[in-house]
C-alpha positions, 0 to 999 in steps of 0.5 A: 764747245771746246777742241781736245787739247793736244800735246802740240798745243802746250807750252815749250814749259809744259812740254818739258814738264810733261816729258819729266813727269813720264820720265819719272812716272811720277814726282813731287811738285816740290822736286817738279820745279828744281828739275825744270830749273824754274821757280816754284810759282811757275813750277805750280803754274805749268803743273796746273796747266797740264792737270787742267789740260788733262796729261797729269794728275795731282794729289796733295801730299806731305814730302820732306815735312812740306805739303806739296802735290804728287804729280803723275802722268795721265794713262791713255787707255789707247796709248797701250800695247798689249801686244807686248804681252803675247806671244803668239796667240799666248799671254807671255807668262804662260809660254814656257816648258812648265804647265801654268795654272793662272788659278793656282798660287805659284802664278799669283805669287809670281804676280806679286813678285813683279808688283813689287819690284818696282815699289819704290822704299818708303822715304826715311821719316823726318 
């Protein structure tokens, strides 16, 4: 039987890790390790802790010509704030002076533009 791990129980190290892989939104483990001033054994070291305690996830990737992990935060569900979209009793992108259809195209391409603007560019090909 094994108690839930919380933030308070990691490292200072993991901790830190922790911190920047939120910061980030998301970072390669080849980078993780520079940022925390630490050598890449322990970089990989505190990067599985918090993917085996459950605050990141891993996926193995190419960066820079190296294979290396892309570490991301893991999203509470609960942690959310949905509210931030209301205004009112109303979803915020349909408050306004212009009648809104969310079936119609014009609010779906809005949709996209806003997905898009935080896509990062591709990295240059080696």
């Amino acid at each position: 039987m094994s108690a839930e791990v919380t933030e308070a129980d990691l490292s200072e190290d993991e901790r830190r890790g922790l911190e920047l892989v939120r910061e980030e939104l998301g970072i390669h483990q080849s980078e993780f390790w520079k940022a925390l001033d630490v050598s890449s054994r322990k970089g990989s070291r505190i990067a599985s802790k918090l993917e085996e305690k459950g605050f990141v996830e891993r996926e193995e990737t190419v960066h820079g010509g190296n294979t290396t992990y892309y570490i991301t935060p893991v999203v509470d569900e609960s942690d959310l704030e949905f509210m931030l979209l209301m205004a009112g009793e109303m979803l915020s992108p349909f408050v306004g002076e212009e009648e809104v259809d969310p079936q119609g195209d014009a609010f779906s391409q809005w949709i996209m533009s806003l997905a898009y603007e935080d896509t990062p560019s591709p990295e240059p090909q080696e």
